[in-house]
C-alpha positions in Angstrom: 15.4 164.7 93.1 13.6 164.9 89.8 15.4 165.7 86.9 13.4 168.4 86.0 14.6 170.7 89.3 18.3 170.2 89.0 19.0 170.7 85.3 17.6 174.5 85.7 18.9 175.1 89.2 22.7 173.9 88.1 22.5 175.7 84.4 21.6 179.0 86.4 24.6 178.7 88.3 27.1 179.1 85.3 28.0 181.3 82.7 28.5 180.7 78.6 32.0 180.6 79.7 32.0 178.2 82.9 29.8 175.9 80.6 32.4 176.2 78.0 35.4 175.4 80.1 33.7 172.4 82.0 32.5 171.0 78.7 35.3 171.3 76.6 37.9 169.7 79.8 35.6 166.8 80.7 34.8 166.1 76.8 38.9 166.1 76.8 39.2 164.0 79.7 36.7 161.4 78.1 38.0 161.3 74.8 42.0 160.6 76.6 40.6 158.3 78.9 38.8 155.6 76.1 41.5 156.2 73.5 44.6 157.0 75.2 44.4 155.9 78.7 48.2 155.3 79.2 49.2 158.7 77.9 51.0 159.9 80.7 51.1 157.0 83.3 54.9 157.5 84.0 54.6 160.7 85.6 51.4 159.6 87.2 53.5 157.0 89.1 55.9 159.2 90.1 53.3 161.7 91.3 51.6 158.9 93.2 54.4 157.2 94.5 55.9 160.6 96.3 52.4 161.1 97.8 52.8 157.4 99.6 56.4 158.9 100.7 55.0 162.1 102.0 52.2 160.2 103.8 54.9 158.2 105.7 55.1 161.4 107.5 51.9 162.4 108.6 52.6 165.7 110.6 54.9 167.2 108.2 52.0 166.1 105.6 49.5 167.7 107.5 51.5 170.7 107.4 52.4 171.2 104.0 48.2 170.8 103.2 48.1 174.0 106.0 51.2 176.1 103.8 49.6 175.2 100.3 46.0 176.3 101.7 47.6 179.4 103.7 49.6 180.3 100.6 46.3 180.3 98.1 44.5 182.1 100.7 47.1 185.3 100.6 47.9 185.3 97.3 44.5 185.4 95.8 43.8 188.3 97.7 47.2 189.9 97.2 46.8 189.5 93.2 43.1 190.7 93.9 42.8 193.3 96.9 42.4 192.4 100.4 38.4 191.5 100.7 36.3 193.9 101.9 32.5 193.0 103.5 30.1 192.6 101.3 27.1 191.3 103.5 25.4 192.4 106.7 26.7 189.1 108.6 30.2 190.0 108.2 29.7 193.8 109.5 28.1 191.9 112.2 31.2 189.6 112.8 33.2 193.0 112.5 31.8 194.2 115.0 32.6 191.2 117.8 35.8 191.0 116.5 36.4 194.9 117.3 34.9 194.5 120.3 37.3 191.6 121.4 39.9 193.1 120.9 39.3 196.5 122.7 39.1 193.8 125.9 35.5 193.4 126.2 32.7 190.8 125.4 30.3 193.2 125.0 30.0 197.3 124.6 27.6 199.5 126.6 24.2 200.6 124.8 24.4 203.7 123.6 21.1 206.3 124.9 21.0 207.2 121.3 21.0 203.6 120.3 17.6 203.6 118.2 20.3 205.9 115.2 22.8 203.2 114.9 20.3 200.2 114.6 21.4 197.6 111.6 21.2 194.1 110.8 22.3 191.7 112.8 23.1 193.8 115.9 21.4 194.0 119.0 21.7 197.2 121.1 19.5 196.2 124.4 20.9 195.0 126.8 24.1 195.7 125.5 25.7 196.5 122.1 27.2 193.5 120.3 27.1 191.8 117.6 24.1 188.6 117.5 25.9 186.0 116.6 27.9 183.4 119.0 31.5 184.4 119.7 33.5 182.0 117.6 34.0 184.0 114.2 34.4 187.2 116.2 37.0 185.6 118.2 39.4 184.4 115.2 38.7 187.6 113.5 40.1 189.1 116.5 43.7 187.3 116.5 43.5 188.5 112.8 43.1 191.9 113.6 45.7 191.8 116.7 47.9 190.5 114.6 47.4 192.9 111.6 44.1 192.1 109.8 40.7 190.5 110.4 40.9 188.5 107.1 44.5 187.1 108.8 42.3 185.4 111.1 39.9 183.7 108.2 43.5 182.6 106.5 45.0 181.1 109.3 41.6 179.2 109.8 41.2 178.0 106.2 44.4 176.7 106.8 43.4 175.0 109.8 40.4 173.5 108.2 42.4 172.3 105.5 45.1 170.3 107.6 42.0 169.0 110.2 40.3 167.4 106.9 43.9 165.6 106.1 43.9 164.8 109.4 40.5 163.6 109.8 40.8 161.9 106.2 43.7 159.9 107.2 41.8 158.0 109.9 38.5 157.1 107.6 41.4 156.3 104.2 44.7 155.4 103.9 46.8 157.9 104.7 48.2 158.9 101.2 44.7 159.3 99.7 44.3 161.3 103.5 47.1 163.5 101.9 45.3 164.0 98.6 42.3 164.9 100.2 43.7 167.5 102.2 45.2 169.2 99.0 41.8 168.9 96.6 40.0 170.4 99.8 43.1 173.6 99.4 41.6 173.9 95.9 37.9 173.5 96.6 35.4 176.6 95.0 34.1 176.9 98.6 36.7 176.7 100.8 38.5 179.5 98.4 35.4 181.9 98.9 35.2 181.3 102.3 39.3 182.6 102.6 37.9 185.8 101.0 34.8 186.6 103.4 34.2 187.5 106.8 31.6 185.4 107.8 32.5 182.0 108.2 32.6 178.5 106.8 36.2 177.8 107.2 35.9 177.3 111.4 32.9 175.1 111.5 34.9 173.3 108.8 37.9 172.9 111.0 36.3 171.8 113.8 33.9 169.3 111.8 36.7 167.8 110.5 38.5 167.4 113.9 35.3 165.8 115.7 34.9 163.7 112.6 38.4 162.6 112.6 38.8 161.8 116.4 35.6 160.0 116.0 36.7 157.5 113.6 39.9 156.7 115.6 37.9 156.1 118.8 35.9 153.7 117.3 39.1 152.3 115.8 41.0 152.6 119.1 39.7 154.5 122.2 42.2 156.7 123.9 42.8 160.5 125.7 43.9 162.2 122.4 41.3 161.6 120.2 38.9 162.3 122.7 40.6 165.3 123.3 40.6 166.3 119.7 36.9 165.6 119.0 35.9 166.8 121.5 37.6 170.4 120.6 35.9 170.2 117.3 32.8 169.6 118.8 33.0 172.8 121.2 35.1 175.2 118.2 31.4 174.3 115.9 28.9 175.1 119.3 30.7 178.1 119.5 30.4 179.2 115.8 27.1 177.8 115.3 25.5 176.6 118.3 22.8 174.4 116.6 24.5 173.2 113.7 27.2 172.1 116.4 24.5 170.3 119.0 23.6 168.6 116.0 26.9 167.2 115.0 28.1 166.5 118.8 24.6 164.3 119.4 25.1 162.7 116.0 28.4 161.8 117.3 28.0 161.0 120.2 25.6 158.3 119.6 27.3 157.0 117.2 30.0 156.4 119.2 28.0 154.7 122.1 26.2 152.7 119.5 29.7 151.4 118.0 31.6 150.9 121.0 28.8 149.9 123.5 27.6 151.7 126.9 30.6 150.0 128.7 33.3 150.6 126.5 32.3 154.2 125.5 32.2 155.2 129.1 36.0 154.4 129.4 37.3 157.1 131.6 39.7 158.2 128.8 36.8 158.9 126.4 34.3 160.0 128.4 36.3 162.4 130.9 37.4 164.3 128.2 34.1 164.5 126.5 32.5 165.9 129.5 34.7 168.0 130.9 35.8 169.6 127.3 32.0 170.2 127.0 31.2 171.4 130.4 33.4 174.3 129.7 32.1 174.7 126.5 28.8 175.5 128.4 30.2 176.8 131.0 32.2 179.6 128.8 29.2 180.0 126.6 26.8 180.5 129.0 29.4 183.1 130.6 29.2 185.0 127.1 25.6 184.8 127.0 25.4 186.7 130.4 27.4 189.1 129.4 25.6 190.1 126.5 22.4 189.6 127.1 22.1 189.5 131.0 21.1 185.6 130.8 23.2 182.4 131.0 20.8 181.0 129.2 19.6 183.6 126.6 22.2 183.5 123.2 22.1 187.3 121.4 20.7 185.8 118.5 17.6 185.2 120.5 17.2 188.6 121.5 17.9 189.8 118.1 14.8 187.3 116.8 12.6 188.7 119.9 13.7 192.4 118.8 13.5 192.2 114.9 12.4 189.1 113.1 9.1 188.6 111.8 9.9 184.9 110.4 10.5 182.2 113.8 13.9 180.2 112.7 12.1 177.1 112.0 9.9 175.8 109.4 7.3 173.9 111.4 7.8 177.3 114.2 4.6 179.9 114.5 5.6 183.3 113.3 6.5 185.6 116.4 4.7 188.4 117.7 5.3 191.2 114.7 8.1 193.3 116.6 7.7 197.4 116.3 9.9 198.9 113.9 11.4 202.1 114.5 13.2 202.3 110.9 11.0 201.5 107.2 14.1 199.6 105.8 14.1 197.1 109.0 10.0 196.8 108.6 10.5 196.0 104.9 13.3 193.6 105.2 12.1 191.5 107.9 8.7 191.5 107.1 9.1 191.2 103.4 11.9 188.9 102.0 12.8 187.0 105.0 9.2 186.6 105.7 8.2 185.2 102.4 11.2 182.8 102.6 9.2 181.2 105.5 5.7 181.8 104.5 6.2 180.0 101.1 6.8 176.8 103.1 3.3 176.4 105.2 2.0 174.8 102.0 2.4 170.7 101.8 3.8 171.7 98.2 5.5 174.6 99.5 7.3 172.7 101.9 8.5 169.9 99.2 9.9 172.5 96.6 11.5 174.3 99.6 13.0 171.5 101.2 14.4 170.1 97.5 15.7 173.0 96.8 17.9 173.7 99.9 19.0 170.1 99.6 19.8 170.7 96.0 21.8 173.8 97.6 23.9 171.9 99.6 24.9 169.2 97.1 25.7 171.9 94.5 28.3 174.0 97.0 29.9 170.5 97.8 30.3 169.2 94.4 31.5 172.9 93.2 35.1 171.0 92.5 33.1 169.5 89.5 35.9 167.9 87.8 36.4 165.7 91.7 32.9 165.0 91.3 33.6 162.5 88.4 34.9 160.0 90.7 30.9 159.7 92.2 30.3 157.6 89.4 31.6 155.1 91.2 29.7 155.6 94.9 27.2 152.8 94.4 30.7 150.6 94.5 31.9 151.8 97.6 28.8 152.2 99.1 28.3 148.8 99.0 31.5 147.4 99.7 32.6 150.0 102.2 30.5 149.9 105.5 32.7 153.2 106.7 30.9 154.8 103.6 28.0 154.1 104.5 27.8 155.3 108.2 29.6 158.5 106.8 26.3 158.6 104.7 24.2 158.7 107.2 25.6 161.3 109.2 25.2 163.2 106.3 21.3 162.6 106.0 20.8 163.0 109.4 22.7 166.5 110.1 21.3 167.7 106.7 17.5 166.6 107.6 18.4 168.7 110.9 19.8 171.4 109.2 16.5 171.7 106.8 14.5 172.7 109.7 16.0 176.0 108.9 14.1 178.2 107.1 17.1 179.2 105.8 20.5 177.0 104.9 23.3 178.6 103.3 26.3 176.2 102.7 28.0 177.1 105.4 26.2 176.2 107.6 26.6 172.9 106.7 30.7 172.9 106.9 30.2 170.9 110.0 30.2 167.9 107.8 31.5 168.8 104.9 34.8 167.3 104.9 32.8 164.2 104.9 32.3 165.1 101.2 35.7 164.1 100.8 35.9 160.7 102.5 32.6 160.2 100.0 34.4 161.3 96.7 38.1 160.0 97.3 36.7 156.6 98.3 34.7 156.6 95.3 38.2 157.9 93.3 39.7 154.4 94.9 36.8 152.1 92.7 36.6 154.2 89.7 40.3 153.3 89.6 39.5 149.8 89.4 37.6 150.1 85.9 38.3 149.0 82.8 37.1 148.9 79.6 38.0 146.6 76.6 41.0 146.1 78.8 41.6 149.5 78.8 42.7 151.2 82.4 39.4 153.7 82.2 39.2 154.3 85.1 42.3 154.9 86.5 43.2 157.8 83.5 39.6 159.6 84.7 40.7 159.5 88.6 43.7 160.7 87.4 42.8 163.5 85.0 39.9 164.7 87.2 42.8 165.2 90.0 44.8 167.1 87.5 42.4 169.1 86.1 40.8 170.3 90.2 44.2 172.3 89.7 42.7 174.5 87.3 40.0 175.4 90.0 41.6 178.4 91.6 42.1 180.0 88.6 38.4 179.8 87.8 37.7 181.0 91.5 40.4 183.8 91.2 38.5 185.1 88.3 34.8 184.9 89.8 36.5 187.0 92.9 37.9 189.9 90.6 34.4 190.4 89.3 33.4 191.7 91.8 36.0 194.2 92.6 35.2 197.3 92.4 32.0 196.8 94.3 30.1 199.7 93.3 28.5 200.2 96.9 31.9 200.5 98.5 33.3 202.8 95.6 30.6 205.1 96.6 31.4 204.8 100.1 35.4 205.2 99.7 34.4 208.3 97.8 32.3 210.0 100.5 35.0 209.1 103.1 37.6 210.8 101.3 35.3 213.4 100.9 34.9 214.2 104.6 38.3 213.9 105.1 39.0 216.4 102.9 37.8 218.7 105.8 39.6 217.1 108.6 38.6 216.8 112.2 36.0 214.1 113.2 32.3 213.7 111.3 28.9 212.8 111.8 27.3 211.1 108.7 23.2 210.8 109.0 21.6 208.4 106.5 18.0 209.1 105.1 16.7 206.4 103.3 13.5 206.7 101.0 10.4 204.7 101.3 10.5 200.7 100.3 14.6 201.2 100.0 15.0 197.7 101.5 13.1 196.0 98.7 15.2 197.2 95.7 17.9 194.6 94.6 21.6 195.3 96.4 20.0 197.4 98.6 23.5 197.7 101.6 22.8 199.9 104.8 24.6 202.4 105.4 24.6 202.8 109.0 28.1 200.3 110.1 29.8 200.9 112.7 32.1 199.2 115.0 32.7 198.7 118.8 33.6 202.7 119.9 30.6 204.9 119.0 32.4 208.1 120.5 36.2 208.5 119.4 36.0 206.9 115.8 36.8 209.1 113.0 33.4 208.9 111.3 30.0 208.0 112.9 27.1 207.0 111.1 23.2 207.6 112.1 20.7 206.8 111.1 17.8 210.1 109.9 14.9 209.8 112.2 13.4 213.3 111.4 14.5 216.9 112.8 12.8 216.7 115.7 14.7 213.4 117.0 17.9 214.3 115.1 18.3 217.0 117.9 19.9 214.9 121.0 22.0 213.5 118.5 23.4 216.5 116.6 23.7 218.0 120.2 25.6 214.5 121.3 27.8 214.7 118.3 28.4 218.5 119.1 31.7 219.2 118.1 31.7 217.0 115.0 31.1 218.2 111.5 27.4 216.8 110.6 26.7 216.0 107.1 23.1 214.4 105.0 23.8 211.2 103.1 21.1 210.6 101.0 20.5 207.5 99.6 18.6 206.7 96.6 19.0 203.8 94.0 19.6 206.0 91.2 22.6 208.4 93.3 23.5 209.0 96.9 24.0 212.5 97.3 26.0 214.2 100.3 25.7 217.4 101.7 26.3 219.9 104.6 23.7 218.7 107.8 20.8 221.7 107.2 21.0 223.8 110.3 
């Protein structure tokens, strides 16, 4: 990637005060390293030496990497607030989880449906959220057992013991255990503990197909089967292409390594079909429910109903759907459509594609002071053949991935533990260096490990910025306000024209699975004349006018 495109795009990323930090730590680290590289290589040993005794003990291992993650997970958002949605995915995934847990898979279209439309929610057939079940579903066991965000904690945990797990088959198993923590610390995997809208599940379940696909190869056998293959179907059912991607990649790779013969063992490949065949089976069960179709996902008939971009760069654009709403129009046809139509150029295309790549290396290599060890990759690429293949699963799930029009990191957590077997095994040659005699290399592996500590703190602070989000101040406020009057409400939002292109523009209009009991309802203003069925619906309900502006939203009494 030229030099010229990642020296702006990395800059933009961080502050006066992130560039401070960073420089002043790694110039530290440096200075230490060539001057003073035995200063502290006592408690280093001892450090390293109760990892190797820890390791002996791989499940109890495993599990400590699950309490430090779960433990980081809670109290940053105990010493923060508990996160609140920021994005119109994780309303969406609200929304499934809600429904899941009021004992359906899917809620009944309401006939005044065309009031409560919103981003990424389909309302014919049925009213659900678009995406596949997955997140819903483990933000469902959150909310059953107190929370939604329980849910995301309890995964990120999960992720984090499946990459210790799966690191301990590619490495040896105290550098396994290392992993596992520095992934606990990663920027990501922190942010992801805060939101709604995944990352840490298609991590989790990466890490687990990874993981039992390096011990097949090693030594084919039920478990591990078992265990990739339950990655394989937890990412199809988060992200259904992302996880086809990973499960061919995988799945060739393992008939490539072990032969036809040998991979067709019955206790590889009975587990492998029969943990997918219900995969499908439950999948396409879903589907049906939703959408009336085995075969037709939600998201597809979200596309058909609303996008004006196809999901593909080299795709056609879609028939322009009709709009009954100016903020939908100007949203789909505007910045999601530019997003694609910027790529049908040759040049287009090659700053597009760079940039998402660049994307995707920056979110992985967020743990910067970790990153230090990749000095030494061109060492263990070469000497490592383990590397290597890890490598190219990487290119070929990220070349997949860029088909997207659109690639946000997490969609690439199917594979991103493999950052870790990359950097750790890297960590293991930089170790080796010397210089002048002096143990180099072996003070930077250690100082960058001690120094990804600070991480969290960094993280911890980017997170408190943005509390109080000034959106949902504004919407606390008019909530309270209602309440003040007690009884149930009916909240109509009028938006003015070209709303949808101003910058933080948030929709109002969120609701969740029960569109008849809940406290508060909100509508969407469609004009006196069509307001009428839904005023008379909402009968007994106080009915009040939010409008919103970007200079103030103003409330008031619905006009009779």
């Amino acid at each position: 990637m030229p030099f010229t495109i990642l020296v702006p795009a990395a800059i933009s990323l961080r502050n006066v005060h992130e560039i401070i930090f960073y420089g002043t730590c790694i110039s530290a680290l440096l200075a230490l390293a060539f001057f003073a590289p035995h200063h502290g290589a006592r408690w280093f040993g001892k450090v390293e030496r109760w990892l190797a005794r820890a390791a002996q003990h791989r499940g109890l291992a495993i599990c400590g990497v699950a309490l430090v993650a779960l433990a980081l997970a809670v109290g940053m958002a105990l010493t923060i607030r508990i996160p609140l949605p920021m994005v119109d995915d994780e309303f969406s995934y609200l929304l499934a989880a809600d429904t899941f847990t009021h004992g359906r898979l899917a809620n009944p279209p309401s006939p005044l449906w065309k009031h409560f439309e919103t981003f990424h929610v389909i309302h014919q057939p049925s009213y659900a959220s678009k995406y596949p079940p997955g997140q819903g579903l483990l933000l469902a066991v959150g909310q059953f057992i107190a929370h939604p965000i329980v849910g995301v904690w309890l995964t990120t945990a999960l992720a984090c013991a499946a990459i210790a797990w799966m690191l301990m088959a590619w490495i040896p198993a105290r550098w396994g255990l290392l992993g596992g923590l520095l992934a606990t610390v990663h920027p990501e995997v922190l942010v992801w503990s805060q939101r709604y809208w995944g990352g840490s599940l298609g991590l989790a379940g990466g890490a687990l197909a990874l993981g039992g696909f390096r011990r097949l190869v090693e030594k084919p056998c039920t478990r591990d089967a078992t265990l990739m293959t339950a990655g394989m179907a937890v990412v199809v059912m988060c992200r259904p292409y992302e996880g086809g991607v990973i499960t061919l990649i995988l799945l060739a790779a393992l008939a490539i390594l072990l032969g036809i013969r040998k991979g067709l063992q019955p206790q590889i490949a009975l587990p492998i079909v029969i943990g997918l065949g219900i995969t499908g089976a439950w999948n396409g069960y879903y589907n049906w429910r939703v959408t009336g179709s085995p075969v037709r996902m939600p998201y597809q008939v979200h596309s058909a109903a609303y996008m004006a971009a196809p999901i593909f760069v080299w795709q056609k654009p879609p028939p322009l759907p009709t709009y009954n709403h100016a903020d939908l129009h100007d949203f789909f046809t505007g910045w999601e459509y530019r997003g694609y139509a910027r790529q049908q150029s040759i040049g287009g295309l090659a700053t597009g594609l760079l940039e998402r790549t660049w994307r995707l290396i920056r979110s992985e290599s967020r743990l910067w002071f970790l990153s230090i060890s990749l000095v030494a990759l061109p060492f263990a690429l070469r000497r490592d053949r383990w590397m290597r293949r890890a490598l190219w699963i990487w290119i070929i799930f990220t070349a997949a991935l860029l088909q997207v029009n659109w690639t946000f990191f997490h969609y690439a957590a199917p594979v991103f533990a493999l950052f870790f077997v990359v950097v750790i095994q890297s960590m293991r040659h930089l170790r080796l260096w010397r210089w002048r005699g002096k143990r180099v290399g072996l003070f930077l592996a250690r100082g960058s490990v001690v120094l990804c500590a600070a991480s969290p703190l960094q993280t911890w602070r980017n997170l408190a910025w943005q509390y109080p989000d000034p959106w949902w101040t504004q919407r606390d406020q008019i909530i309270q306000r209602v309440r003040e009057d007690g009884g149930k409400h009916l909240i109509v939002v009028r938006y003015p024209p070209k709303i949808a292109t101003e910058p933080g523009f948030r929709d109002w209009t969120r609701n969740l699975a029960d569109l008849e009991n809940p406290e508060i309802v909100w509508a969407r203003d469609m004009g006196s004349t069509e307001n009428r069925p839904l005023l008379e619906h909402y009968k007994g309900r106080h009915a009040w006018l939010l409008d919103v502006n970007p200079s103030e939203v103003r409330l008031a009494p619905y006009p009779n």
